[in-house]
N, C-alpha and C positions, 0 to 999 in steps of 0.2 A: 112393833119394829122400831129401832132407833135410828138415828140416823147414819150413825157407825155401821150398823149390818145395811144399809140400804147403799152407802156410797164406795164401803173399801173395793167393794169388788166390780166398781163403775169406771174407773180413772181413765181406762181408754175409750169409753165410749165420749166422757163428758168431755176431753181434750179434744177429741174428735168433731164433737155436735157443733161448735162454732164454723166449722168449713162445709160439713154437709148439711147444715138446715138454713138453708136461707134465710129464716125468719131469725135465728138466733143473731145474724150478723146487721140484717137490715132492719130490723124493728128491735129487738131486745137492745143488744148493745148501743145501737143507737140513739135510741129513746134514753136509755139509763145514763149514757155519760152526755148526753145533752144536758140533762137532768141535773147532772154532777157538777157541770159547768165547768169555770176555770178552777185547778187544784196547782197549778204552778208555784211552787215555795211551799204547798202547805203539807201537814202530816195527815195521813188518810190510813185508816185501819179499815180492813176488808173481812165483815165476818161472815161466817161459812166461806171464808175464801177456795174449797176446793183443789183445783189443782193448781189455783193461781192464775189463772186466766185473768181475770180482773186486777187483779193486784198488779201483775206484770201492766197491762193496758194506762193501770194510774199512776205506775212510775214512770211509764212512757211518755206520758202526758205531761212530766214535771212536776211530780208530787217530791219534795223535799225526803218525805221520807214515808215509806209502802210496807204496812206489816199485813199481812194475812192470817185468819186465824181460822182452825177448822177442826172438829172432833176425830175426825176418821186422818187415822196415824199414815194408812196409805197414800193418802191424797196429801199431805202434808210433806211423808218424804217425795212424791214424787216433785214436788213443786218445789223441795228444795235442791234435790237432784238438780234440775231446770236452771234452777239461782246460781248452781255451782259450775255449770256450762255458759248461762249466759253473762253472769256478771251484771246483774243489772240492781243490785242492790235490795232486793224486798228480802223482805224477813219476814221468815215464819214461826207461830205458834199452833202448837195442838195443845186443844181445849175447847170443853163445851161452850159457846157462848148462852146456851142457855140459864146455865150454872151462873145467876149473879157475882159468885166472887170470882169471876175470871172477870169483870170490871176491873178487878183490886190485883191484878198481876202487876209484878215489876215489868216499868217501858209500858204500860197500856195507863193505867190511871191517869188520869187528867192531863193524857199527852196529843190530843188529837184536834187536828181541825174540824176535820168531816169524818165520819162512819159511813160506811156501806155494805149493804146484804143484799145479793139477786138470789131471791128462792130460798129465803133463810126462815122468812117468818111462818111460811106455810105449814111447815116441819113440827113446828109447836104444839104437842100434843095436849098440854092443861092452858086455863088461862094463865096460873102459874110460869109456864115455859115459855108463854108470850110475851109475859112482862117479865122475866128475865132476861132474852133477847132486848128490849129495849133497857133492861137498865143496866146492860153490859155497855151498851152503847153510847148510854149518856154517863155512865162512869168514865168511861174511856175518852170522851169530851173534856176539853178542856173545863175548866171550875165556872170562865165566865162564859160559857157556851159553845154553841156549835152548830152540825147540821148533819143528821141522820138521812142519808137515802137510799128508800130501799124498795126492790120491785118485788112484787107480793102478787100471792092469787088474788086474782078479780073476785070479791067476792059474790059476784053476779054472773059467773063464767055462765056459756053457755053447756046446757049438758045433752045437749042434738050432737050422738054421737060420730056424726058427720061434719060438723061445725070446724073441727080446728085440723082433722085427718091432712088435707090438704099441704099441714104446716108440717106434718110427722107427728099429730100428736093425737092421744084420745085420752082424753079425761071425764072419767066417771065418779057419781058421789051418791053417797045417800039421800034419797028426799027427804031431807028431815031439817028444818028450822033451826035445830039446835044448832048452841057454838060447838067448833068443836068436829063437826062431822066428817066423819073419817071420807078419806075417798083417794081415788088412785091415779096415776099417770101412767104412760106406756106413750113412750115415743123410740122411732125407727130413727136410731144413727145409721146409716151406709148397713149394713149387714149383723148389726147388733141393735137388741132392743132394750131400753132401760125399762124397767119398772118399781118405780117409785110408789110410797103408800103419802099422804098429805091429809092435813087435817084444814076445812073451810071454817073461818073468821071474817064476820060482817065487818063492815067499816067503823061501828061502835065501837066494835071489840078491840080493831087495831089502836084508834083514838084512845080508849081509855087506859090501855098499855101504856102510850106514848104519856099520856097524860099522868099517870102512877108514877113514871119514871124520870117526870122531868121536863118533858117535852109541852112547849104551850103553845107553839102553831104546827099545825098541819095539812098540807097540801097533798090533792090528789091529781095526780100526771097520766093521763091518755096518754097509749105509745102509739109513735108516729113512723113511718116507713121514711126511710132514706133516698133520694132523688136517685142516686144510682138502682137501688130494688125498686122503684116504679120502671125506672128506665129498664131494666134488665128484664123483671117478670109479668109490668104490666098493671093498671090499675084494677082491672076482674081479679087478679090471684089474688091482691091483699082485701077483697072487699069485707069477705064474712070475717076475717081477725079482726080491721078496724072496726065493724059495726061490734062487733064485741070482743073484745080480747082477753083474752084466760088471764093476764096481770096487767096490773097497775101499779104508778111509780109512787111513792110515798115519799114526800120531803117535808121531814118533823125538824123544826127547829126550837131552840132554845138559848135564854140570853139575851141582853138587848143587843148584840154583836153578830146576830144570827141573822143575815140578810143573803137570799137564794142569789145568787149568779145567774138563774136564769128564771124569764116567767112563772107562776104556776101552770099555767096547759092550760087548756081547751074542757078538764075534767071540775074544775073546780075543786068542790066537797064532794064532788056524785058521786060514786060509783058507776060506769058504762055499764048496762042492762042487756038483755039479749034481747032480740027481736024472736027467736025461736023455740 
């Protein structure tokens, strides 16, 4: 399944999942653009950008300039629909970012401060497609560098299919070591269920992507709950995501110009492990 037939016929569930899953608004996005740090003045390309969710959020935030890029034509016009209502300047491309020479598109080549993917890398069906995602990425980087961040499958998720329900989610995988191994998502937006297929990549595999593509440091970012989702839902609701949480933040940099705006985290190099 590609990533085309898995998302054209998703766009109102994924537009939707930021207001009705809590975790999406209080741990994902908030961990990710912690992560992102300050982008004020700078250029930022958003790959698998989707419906623009993200892309919209880093123009918001003062990003000079916000392109989004994403395979499935659906999600691309809806997000430019969106651009044509709201005015808010991002621009979109449809194109595989898996596909290396969508690095080499006119306006992406060597025009970018920072790159970003939520849920892009997982999608990667060969190691092939993994290291094309990255070296769209670092094509898309300026020449003297940059900084890649992107929230990826843990590849330690837990797979107690109890563990993550709580959050709307159940993710299931094959027991099998290989890279590569196929496995599924199903999570409950409000009254619609998405089911996504995903393929599990160790922390080797993402490093040596990054590494093939360009990328010489990499950091691993534990995602963290927002003082208003403790306040709101409590420290018991978020315990079993923090003790293991299905993603992890990756900030690959490259360049001697490539310095994080924010910490590495609490994750180190590790990967977070499940207790169960």
């Amino acid at each position: 399944m590609t990533m085309d037939s898995q998302f054209d016929t998703a766009v109102a569930a994924y537009e939707s999942s930021m207001e009705v899953m809590p975790f999406r608004e209080h741990v994902e996005a908030y961990s990710f653009l912690n992560a992102v740090g300050d982008i004020c003045g700078r250029d930022v390309l958003d790959l698998g950008c989707g419906s623009g969710l993200y892309a919209r959020q880093l123009r918001r935030a003062g990003a000079a300039r916000a392109v989004g890029m994403d395979e499935s034509a659906p999600m691309v016009e809806h997000a430019q629909r969106r651009e044509e209502h709201e005015g808010l300047g991002v621009e979109y491309v449809a194109a595989n970012a898996a596909d290396p020479t969508a690095g080499y598109l006119p306006g992406i080549t060597g025009s970018f401060d920072v790159v970003t993917a939520v849920y892009v890398l997982p999608y990667a069906s060969s190691p092939e497609a993994l290291e094309g995602f990255c070296a769209t990425a670092r094509r898309a980087l300026r020449a003297t560098g940059g900084r890649f961040v992107a929230a990826v499958l843990n590849p330690e998720f837990s797979t107690d299919p109890e563990w993550y329900r709580g959050y709307g989610m159940l993710l299931s995988s094959q027991q099998s070591p290989a890279e590569g191994t196929p496995g599924h998502l199903r999570a409950w937006v409000g009254p619609e269920v998405l089911d996504l297929d995903f393929f599990r990549w160790s922390a080797a595999a993402h490093e040596r992507a990054l590494e093939a593509a360009g990328f010489d440091r990499v950091s691993w970012i534990r995602p963290t709950v927002s003082e208003e989702g403790r306040a709101r839902y409590g420290e018991a609701f978020w315990a079993n995501y923090l003790d293991c949480p299905h993603a992890l933040i990756i900030d690959a940099q490259a360049g001697p110009g490539a310095v994080s705006d924010t910490p590495a985290g609490p994750a180190g190099s590790t990967p977070a492990t499940p207790t169960k």
